[in-house]
C-alpha positions as CSV (number, residue, x, y, z in Angstrom):
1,X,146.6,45.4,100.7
2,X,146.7,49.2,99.6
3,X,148.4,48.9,97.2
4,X,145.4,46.4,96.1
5,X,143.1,48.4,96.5
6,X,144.7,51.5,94.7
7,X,145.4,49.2,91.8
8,X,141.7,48.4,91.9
9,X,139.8,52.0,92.1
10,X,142.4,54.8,91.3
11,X,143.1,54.8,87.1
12,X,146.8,56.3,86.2
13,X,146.7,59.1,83.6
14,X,148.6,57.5,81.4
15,X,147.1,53.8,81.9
16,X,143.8,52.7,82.4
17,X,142.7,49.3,83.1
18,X,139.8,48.5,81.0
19,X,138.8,45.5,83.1
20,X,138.6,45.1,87.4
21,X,138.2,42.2,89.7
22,X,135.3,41.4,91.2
23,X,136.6,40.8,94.6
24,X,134.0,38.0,96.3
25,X,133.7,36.0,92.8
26,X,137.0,36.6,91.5
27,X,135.3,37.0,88.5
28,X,136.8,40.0,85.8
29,X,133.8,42.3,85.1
30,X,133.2,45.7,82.6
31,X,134.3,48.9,84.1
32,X,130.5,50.1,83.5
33,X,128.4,46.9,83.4
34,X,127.5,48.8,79.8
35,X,124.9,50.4,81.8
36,X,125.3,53.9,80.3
37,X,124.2,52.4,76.7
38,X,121.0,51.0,78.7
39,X,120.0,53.5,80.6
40,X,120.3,55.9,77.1
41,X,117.5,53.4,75.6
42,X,115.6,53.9,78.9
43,X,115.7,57.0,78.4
44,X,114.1,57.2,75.3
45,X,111.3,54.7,75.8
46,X,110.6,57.0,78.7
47,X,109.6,59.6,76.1
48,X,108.0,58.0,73.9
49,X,106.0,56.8,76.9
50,X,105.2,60.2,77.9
51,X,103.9,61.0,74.1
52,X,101.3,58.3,74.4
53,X,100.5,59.9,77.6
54,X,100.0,62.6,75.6
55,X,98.1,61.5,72.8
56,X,95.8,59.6,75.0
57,X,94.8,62.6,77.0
58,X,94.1,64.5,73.5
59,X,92.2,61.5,72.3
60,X,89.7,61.9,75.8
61,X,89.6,65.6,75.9
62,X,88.3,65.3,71.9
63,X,86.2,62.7,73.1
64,X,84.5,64.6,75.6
65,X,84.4,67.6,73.4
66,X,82.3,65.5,70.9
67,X,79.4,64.7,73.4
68,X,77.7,68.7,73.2
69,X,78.5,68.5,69.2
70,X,75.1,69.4,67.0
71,X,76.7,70.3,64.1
72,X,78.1,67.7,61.7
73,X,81.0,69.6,60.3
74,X,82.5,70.7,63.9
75,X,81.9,66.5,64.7
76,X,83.5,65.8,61.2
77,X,86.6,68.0,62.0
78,X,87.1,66.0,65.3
79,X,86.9,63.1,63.7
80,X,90.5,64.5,61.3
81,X,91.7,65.0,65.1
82,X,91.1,62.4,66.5
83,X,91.9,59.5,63.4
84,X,95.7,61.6,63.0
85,X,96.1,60.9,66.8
86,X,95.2,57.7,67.1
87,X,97.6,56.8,64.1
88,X,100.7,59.1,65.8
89,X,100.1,56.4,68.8
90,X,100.2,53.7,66.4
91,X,103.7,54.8,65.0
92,X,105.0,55.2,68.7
93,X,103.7,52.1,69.7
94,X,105.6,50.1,66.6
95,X,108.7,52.0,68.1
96,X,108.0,51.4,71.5
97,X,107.7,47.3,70.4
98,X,111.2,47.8,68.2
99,X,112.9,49.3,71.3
100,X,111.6,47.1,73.4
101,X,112.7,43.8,71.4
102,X,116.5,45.3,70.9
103,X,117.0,46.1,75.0
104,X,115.6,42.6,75.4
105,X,118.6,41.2,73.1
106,X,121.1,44.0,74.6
107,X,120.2,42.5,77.9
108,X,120.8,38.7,76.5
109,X,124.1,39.8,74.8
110,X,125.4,42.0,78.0
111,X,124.7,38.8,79.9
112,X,127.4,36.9,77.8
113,X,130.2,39.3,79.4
114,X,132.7,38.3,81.9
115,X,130.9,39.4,85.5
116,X,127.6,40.4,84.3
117,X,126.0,37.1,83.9
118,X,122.4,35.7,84.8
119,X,121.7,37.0,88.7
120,X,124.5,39.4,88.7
121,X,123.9,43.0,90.1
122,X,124.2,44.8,86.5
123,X,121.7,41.6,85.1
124,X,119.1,42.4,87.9
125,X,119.0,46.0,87.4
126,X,119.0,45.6,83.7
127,X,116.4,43.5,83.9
128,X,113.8,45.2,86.5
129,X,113.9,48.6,84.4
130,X,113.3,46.8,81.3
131,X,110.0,45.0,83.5
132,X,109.8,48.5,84.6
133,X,108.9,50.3,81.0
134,X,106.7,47.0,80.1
135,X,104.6,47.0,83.2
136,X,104.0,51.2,82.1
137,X,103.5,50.0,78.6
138,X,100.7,47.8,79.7
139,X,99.0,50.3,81.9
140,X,98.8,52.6,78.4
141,X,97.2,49.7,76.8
142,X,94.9,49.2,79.3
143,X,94.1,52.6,78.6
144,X,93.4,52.7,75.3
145,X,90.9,50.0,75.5
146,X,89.2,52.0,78.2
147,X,89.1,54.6,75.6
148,X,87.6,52.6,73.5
149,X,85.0,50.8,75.3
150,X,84.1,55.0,76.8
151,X,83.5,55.9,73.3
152,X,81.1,53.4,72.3
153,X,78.7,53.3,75.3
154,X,78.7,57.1,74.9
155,X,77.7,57.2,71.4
156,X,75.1,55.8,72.5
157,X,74.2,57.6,75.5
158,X,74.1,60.3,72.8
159,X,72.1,58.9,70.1
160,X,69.5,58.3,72.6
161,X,69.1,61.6,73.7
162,X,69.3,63.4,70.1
163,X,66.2,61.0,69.1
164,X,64.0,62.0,72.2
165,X,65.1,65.4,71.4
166,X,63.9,65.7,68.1
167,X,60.8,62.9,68.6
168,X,59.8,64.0,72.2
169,X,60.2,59.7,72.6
170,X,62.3,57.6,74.2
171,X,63.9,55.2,71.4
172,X,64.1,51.4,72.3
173,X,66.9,49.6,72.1
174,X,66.4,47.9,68.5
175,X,65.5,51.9,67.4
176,X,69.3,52.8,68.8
177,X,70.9,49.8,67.9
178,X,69.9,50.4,63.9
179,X,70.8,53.6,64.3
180,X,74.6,52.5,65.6
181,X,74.8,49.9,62.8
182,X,73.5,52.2,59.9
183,X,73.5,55.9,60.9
184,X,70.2,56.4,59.1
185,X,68.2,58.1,60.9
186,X,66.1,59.7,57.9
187,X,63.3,57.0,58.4
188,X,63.4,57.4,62.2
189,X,62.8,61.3,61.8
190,X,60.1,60.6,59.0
191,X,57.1,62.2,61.4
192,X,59.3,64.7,62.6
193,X,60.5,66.0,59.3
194,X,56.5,66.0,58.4
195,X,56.0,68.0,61.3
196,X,58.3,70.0,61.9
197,X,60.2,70.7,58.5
198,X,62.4,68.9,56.7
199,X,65.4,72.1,56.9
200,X,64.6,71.7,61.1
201,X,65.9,68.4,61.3
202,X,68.0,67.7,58.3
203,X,71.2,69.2,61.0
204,X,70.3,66.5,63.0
205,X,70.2,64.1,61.0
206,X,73.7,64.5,59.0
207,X,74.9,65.6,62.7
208,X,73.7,61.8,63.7
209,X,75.0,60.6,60.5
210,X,78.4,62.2,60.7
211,X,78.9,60.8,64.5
212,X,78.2,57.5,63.2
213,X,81.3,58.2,60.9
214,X,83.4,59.3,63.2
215,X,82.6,56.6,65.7
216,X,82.6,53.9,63.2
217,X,86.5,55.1,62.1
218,X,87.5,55.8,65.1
219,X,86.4,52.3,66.7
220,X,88.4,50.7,63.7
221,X,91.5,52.8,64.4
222,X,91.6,51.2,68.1
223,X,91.0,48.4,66.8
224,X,93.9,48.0,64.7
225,X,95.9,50.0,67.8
226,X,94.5,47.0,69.7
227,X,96.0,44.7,67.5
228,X,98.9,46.2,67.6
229,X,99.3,46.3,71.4
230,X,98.2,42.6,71.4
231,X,101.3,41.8,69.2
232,X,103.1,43.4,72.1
233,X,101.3,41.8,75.1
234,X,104.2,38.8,74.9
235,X,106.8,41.4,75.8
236,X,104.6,42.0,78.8
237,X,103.8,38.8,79.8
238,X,107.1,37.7,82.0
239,X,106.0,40.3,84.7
240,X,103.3,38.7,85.8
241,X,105.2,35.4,85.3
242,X,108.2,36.7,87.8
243,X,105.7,38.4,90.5
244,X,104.3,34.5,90.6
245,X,107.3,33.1,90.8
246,X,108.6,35.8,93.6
247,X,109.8,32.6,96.5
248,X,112.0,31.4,93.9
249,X,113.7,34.7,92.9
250,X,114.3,35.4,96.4
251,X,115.5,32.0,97.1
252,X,118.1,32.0,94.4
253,X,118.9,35.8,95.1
254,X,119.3,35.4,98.5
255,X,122.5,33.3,98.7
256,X,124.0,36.8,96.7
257,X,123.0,39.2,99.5
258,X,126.2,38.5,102.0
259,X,128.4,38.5,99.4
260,X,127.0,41.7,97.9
261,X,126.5,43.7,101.2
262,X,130.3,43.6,101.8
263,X,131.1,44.4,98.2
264,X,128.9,47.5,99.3
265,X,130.9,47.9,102.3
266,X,133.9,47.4,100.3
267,X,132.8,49.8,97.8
268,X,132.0,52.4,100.3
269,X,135.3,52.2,102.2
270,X,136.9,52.4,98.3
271,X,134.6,55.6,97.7
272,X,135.4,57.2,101.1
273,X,139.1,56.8,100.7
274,X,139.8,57.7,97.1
275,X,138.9,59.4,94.1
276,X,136.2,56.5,91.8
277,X,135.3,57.2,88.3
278,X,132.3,57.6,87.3
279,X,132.2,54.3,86.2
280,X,133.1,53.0,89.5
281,X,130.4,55.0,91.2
282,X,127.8,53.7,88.7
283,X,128.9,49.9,89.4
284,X,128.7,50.8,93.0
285,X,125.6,52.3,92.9
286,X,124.0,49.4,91.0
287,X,125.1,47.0,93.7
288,X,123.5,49.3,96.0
289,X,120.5,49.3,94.3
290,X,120.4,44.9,94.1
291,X,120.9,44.7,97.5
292,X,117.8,46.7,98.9
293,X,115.9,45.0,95.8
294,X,117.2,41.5,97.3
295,X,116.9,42.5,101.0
296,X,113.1,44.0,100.5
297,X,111.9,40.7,98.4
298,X,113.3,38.5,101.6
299,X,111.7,40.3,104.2
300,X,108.3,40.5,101.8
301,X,109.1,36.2,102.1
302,X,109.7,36.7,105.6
303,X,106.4,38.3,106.3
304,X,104.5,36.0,103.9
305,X,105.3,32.6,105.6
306,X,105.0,34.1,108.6
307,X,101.0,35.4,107.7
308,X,100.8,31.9,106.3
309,X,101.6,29.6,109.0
310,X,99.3,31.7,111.3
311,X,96.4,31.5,108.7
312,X,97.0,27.4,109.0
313,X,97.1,27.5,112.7
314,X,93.6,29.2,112.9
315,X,92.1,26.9,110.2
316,X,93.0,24.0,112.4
317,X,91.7,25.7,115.4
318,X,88.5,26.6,113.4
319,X,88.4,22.7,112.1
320,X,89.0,21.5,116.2
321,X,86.2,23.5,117.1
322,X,83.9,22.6,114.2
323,X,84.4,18.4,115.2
324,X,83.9,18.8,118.7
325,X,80.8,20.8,118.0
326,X,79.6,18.1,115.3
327,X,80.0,15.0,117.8
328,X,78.2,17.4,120.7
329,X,75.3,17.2,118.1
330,X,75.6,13.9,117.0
331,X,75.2,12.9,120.5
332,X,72.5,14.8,121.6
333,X,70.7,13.6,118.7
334,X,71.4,9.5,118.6
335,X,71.2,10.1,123.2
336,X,73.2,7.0,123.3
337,X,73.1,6.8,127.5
338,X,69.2,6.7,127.4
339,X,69.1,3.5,125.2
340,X,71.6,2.0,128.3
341,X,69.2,3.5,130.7
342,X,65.7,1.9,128.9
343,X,67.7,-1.5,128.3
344,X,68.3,-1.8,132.3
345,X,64.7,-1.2,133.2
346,X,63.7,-3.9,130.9
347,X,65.9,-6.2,132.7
């Protein structure tokens, strides 16, 4: 049996085994799961993560920058800003979706080796990170339209307040609504410009008709971003599929967990008493990892059918209560014993 067991976790010098056992299944499996690959591509979806992160707090910080704006050259050059960023996250975005489609296919392909099949501990882990980045993707584009939506109700917050400023009036909404579809605000300005000056209010004016512009490009740029991340959306999509289907994961998990708690045993005994590769320690650590994932969504099971049976038991309490309260009313209403009373005095 030691002798097994060095065979299985301490590599000669001159010979290496490329392949080991695994010891429940009997099943031959990589030496590294070909996690080190995956977690490289992790890696760098991570950063290009963090640029959007970026490039979205640039695209908010110009965004508030533009609401104390009067001038239209300073709102012009903030529009230069803001269009280059919005096209960088475009870019990233298309790279994120590329990345994103070849780990998917990586993960399909590394499925077809011996001992890292559907369910197995390198499969699962493979395949929460990957859920992982696309859950994080989706909060970006969330994001974005946020973005979006903040920019147009604030134009308009703004064009409302530089026609009072300039009128002394508050515009209506059809006066602010032309002035958001057309950017003319010439006409609107007509008695101010009489009064006032034409060279007064011509900065407000091609200020107005500048941010019209900007928000106009700007709003076609998300747009298209939009599009983009829509395109994406079906990468995202199997999240929300596999939180709904979370009793049937666990069910089909669970008959792994014995198995894979005294691999971890195993593995740990292995670890203790001689000196793993790094390979080894990564495959250990990966069942490691599947184990509390499995163990955590049983208990969460656990705790759920256990909430559930005492909701039913109090909405058949509740329903109890609710009968014997409709027949109390029922029969002080219909008074059934003074009919028998009425029919023996006739008698």
């Amino acid at each position: 049996m030691n002798d097994l067991l060095t065979d299985s976790f301490v590599l000669g010098d001159k010979e290496k085994p490329k392949k080991e056992k695994n010891i429940e299944m009997g099943l031959p499996i990589s030496s590294d799961s070909g996690m080190e690959p995956f977690f490289k591509q992790v890696r760098e979806l991570e950063k290009q993560m963090d640029k959007l992160t970026e490039l979205l707090q640039k695209l908010q910080d110009a965004n508030e920058e533009t609401k104390s704006v009067t001038k239209a050259s300073t709102m012009k050059g903030i529009k230069q800003r803001m269009a280059k960023d919005i096209d960088e996250v475009g870019k990233i975005a298309r790279k994120i979706k590329a990345k994103l489609d070849e780990i998917d296919k990586d993960n399909a392909a590394n499925r077809q080796k011996p001992g890292c099949g559907k369910g197995t501990a390198s499969d699962r882990s493979r395949v929460a990170t990957t859920n992982s980045l696309k859950k994080k993707l989706k909060e970006r584009m969330t994001d974005f339209q946020i973005l979006r939506k903040n920019i147009q109700d604030e134009y308009r917050e703004v064009v409302e307040r530089r026609v009072f400023t300039v009128t002394g009036n508050r515009p209506d909404e059809e006066t602010i609504d032309e002035l958001i579809d057309t950017g003319n605000s010439e006409q609107i300005f007509q008695k101010a410009i009489q009064e006032m000056g034409r060279g007064q209010v011509l900065d407000t004016v091609e200020e107005i008709q500048e941010r019209h512009d900007t928000v106009k490009e700007i709003e076609k740029k998300l747009l298209d971003l939009h599009q983009v991340f829509l395109d994406m959306a079906v990468l995202v999509q199997a999240q929300g599929d596999l939180l709904d289907n979370i009793e049937i994961q666990v069910c089909v998990f669970v008959i792994h967990v014995n198995n894979e708690v005294d691999c971890v045993h195993f593995g740990t005994t292995a670890l203790q008493s001689h000196n793993p590769t790094n390979s080894m320690k990564t495959t250990y650590s990966n069942v490691t990892n599947a184990v509390d994932h499995v163990q955590s969504g049983n208990d969460a099971l656990k705790t759920a059918k256990s909430l559930q049976k005492k909701s039913r038991k109090c909405m058949m309490i509740a329903i109890f209560i609710l009968l014997i309260i409709a027949i109390i009313v029922v029969l002080s209403i219909l008074k059934p014993w003074n009919k028998g009373n009425s029919g023996a005095k006739q008698r």
